[in-house]
C-alpha positions in Angstrom: -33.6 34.7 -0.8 -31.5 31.5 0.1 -28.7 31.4 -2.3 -29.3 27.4 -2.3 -32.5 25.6 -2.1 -31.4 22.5 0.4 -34.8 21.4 1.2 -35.2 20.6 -2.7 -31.5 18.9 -2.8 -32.3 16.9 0.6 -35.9 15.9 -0.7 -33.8 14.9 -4.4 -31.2 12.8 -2.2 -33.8 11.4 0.0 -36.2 10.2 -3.7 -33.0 8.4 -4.5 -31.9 6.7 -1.4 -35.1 5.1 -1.6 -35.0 4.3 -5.2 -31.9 2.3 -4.6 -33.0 0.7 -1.1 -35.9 -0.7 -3.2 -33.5 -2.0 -6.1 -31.7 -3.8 -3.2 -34.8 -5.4 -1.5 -35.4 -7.1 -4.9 -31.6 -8.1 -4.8 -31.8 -8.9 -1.1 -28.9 -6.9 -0.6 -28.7 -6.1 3.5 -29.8 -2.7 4.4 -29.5 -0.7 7.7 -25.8 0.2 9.6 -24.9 -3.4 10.2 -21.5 -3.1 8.6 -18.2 -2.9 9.9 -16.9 0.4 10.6 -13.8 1.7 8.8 -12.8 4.0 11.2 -12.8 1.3 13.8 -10.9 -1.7 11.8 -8.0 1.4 10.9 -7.5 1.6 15.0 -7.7 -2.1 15.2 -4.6 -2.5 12.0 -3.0 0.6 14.2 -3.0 -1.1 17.6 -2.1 -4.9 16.2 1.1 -3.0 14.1 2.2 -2.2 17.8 1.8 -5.2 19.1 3.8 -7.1 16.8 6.3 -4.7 16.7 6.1 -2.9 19.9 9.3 -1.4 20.1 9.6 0.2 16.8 5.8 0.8 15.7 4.5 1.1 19.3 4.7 4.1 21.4 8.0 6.2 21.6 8.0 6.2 25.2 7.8 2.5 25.3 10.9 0.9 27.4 11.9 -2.9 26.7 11.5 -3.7 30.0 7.3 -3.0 29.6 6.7 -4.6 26.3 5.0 -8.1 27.4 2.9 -5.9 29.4 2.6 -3.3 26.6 1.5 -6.1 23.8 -0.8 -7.6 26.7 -3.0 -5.1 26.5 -3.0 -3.3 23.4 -3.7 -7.0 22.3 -6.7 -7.5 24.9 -7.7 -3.9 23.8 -7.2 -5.1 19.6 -9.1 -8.2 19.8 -11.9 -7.3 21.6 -12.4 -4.5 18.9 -11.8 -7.1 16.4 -14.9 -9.6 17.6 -17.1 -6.6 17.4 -16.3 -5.8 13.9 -16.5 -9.5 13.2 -20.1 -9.9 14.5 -21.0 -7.2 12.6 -19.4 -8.7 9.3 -20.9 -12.1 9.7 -24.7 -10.1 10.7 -24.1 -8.5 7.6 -23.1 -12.0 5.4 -26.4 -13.6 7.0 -29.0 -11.4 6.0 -27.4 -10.9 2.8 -27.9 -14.9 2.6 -31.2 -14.7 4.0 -30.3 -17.2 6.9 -30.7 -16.3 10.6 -27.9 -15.3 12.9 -28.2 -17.5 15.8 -24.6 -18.5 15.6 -23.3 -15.5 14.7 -21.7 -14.9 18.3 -20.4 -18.5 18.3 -18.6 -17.9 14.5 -17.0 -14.8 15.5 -15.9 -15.8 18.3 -13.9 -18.3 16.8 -13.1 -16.1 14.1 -11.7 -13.8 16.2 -9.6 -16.9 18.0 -8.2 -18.1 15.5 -7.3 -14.5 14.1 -5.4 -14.1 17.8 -3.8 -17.7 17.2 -2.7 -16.8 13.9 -0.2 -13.3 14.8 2.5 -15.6 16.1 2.7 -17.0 12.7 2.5 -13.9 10.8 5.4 -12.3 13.4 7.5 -14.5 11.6 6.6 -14.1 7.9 6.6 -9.9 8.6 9.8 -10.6 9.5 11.5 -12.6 6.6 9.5 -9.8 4.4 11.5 -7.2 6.7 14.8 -9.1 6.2 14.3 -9.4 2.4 14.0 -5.7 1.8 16.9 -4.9 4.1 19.2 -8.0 1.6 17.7 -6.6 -1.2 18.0 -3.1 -1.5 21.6 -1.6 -0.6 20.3 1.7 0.0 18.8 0.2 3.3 21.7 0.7 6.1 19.4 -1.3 8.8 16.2 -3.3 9.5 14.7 -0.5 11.7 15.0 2.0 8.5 13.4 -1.0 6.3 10.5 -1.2 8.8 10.0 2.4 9.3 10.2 3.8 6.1 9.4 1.3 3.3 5.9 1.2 1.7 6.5 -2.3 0.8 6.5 -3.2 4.1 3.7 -1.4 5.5 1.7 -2.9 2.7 3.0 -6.3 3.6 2.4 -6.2 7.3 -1.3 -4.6 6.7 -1.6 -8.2 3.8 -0.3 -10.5 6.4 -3.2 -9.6 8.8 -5.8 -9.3 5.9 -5.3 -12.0 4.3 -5.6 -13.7 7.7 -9.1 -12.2 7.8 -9.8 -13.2 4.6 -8.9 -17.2 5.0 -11.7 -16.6 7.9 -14.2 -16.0 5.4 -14.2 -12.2 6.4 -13.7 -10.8 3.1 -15.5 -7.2 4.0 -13.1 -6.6 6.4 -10.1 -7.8 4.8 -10.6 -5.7 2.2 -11.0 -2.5 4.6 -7.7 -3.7 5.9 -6.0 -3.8 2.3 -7.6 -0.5 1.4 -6.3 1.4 4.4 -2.8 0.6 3.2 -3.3 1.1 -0.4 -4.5 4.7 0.5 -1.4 4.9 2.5 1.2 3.1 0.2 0.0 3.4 -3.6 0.5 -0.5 -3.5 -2.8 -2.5 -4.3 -2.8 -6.2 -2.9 -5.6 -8.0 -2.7 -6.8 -9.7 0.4 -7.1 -12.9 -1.8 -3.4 -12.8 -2.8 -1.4 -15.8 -1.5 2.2 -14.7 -0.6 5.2 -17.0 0.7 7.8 -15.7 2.9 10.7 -13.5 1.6 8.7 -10.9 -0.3 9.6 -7.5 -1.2 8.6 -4.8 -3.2 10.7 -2.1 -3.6 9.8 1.9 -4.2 6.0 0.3 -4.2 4.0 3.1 -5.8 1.7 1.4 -8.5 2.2 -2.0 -7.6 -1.1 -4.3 -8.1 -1.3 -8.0 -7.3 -5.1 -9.1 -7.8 -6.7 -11.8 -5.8 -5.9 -15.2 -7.0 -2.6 -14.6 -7.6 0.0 -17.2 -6.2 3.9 -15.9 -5.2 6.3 -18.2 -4.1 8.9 -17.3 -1.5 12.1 -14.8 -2.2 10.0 -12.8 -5.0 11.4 -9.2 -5.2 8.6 -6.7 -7.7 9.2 -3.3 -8.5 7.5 0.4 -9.0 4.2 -0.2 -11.3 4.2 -4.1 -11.5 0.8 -5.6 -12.4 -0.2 -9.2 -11.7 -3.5 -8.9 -12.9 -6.2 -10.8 -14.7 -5.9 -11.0 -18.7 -10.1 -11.4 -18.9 -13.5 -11.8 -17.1 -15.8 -14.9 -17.9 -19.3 -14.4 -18.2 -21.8 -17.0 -16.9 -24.9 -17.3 -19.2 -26.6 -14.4 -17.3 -24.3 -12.3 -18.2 -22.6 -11.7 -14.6 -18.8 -11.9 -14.2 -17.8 -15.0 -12.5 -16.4 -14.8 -9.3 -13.6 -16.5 -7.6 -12.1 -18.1 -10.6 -8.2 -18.5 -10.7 -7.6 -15.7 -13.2 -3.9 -14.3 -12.0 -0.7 -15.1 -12.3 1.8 -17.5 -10.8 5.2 -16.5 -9.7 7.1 -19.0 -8.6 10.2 -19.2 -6.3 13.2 -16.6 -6.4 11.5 -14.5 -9.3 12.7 -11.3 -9.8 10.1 -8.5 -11.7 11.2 -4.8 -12.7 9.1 -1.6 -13.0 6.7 -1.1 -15.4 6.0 -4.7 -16.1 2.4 -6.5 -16.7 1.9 -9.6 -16.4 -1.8 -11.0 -17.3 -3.9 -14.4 -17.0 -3.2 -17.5 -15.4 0.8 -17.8 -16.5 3.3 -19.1 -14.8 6.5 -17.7 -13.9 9.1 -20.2 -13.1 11.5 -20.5 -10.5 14.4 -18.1 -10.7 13.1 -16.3 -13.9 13.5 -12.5 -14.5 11.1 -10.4 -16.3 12.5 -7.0 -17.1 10.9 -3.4 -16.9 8.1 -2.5 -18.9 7.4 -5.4 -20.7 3.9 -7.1 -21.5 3.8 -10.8 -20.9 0.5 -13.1 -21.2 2.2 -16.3 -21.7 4.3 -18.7 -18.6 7.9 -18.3 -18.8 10.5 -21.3 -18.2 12.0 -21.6 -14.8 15.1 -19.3 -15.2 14.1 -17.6 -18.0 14.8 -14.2 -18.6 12.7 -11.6 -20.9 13.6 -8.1 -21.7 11.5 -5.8 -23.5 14.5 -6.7 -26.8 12.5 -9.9 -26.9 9.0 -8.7 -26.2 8.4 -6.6 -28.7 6.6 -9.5 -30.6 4.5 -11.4 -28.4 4.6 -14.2 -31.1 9.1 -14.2 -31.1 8.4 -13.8 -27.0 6.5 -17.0 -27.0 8.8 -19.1 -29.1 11.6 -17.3 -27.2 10.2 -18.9 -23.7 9.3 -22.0 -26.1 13.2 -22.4 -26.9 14.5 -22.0 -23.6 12.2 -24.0 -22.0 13.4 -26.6 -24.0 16.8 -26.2 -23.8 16.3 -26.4 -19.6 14.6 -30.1 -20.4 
């Protein structure tokens, strides 16, 4: 006797596959394998890391004297596997739409384009995010450890290029790009996240930054940070409302230490410092400073950012 019966289990799995096909039908949800491919975006991220950085993320046998013809075609190589995943993305956005895909090869094409146009640009910001973790943390003894070995910076190179995607209007993707380096890094940033120049997070594991959050330039976060959304409007179905600005604002040369959560559309002015572990749903004053001393009352933290905000008028 078979000690498990797996033509009943595959005939179960198969009643339900069908059950939920049929539930998305009614939702005209897409069906089928027109997706992009995880596995293929991952050796996308992989070969673009190398080409930005070809002599310290591309191959170890790499000599300087090859690298133009190294990033050449790793890039040829990169992009090409890009446009396929962005066909299949946009295939995937027009059926769910219910419109038809004649210009699908002319969108991703120019999706793909601009994506290319775009990794000059985010050279640079990758490397005032490099130099701000190698400034900011004196354990660092050069850029090459900062690059090699800091979470915060793997996170930030694999948000550079997905929120790149994600201004395209590729938001499958750029979400596969974000998740591959959560897996990797412990550090959640959304795709959606907008993120000036100068940014570091230090240690990393537990970080989460949520999609319409707004960081200025020179912000440094810690271990365990939150910038996340306080609540979740409902429309008069029911559904959660998408897309609404619902997380935070950290403004210029802020400074946020492990542990803390920081909820809702606030602000965080220039300059201020929020201190570990603390709970803050309100905006702080630009160069204001709050310690978990002062937050224990939420209503004393408020008139605390209340005060000081005047006193800076």
């Amino acid at each position: 006797m078979a000690v498990f019966d797996v033509n009943q289990i595959v005939g179960d799995l198969h009643a339900v596959r069908c059950q939920w096909r049929e539930s998305q039908k009614r939702s005209r949800e897409p069906g089928g394998r027109e997706f992009p491919s995880r596995d293929a975006l991952a050796q996308v991220i992989e070969a673009l890391k190398g080409a930005l950085f070809p002599m310290r993320l591309g191959p170890p046998d790499l000599r300087q004297e090859s690298e133009d013809f190294y990033v050449g075609h790793t890039l040829d190589s990169a992009l090409h596997g890009l446009l396929a995943q962005v066909r299949l993305e946009l295939t995937y956005s027009a059926r769910h739409q219910g419109r038809g895909d004649a210009d699908i090869e002319t969108e991703a094409l120019l999706a793909a384009r601009s994506f290319a146009g775009a990794l000059p640009g985010i050279r640079q910001l990758l490397d005032s995010d490099v130099l701000a973790a190698y400034n900011g943390d004196p354990a660092a003894r050069s850029v090459d450890e900062v690059l090699l070995c800091y979470p915060g910076v793997l996170a930030m190179i694999h948000h550079r290029l997905a929120h790149q995607l994600y201004k395209l209007g590729l938001p499958l993707l750029a979400r596969i790009a974000a998740e591959l380096s959560h897996s990797q890094t412990g550090i959640d940033i959304h795709p959606g996240a907008q993120i000036g120049p100068g940014f570091f997070i230090d240690h990393g594991t537990g970080v989460v930054i949520g999609e319409t959050a707004v960081i200025g330039q020179r912000v440094r976060l810690y271990q365990a940070v939150t910038l996340g959304a306080k609540r979740f409007p409902k429309d008069l179905e029911g559904k959660l409302q998408k897309g609404l600005p619902r997380h935070p604002i950290v403004e210029d040369d802020v400074v946020i230490y492990a542990g803390a959560t920081i909820l809702g559309r606030v602000t965080l002015g220039k300059g201020a410092v929020i201190g570990g572990n603390v709970w803050i749903t309100y905006d702080v004053p630009a160069g204001g400073n709050v310690t978990q001393a002062v937050s224990r009352d939420s209503a004393g933290v408020e008139a605390a950012a209340q005060t000081l905000g005047s006193a800076l008028i």
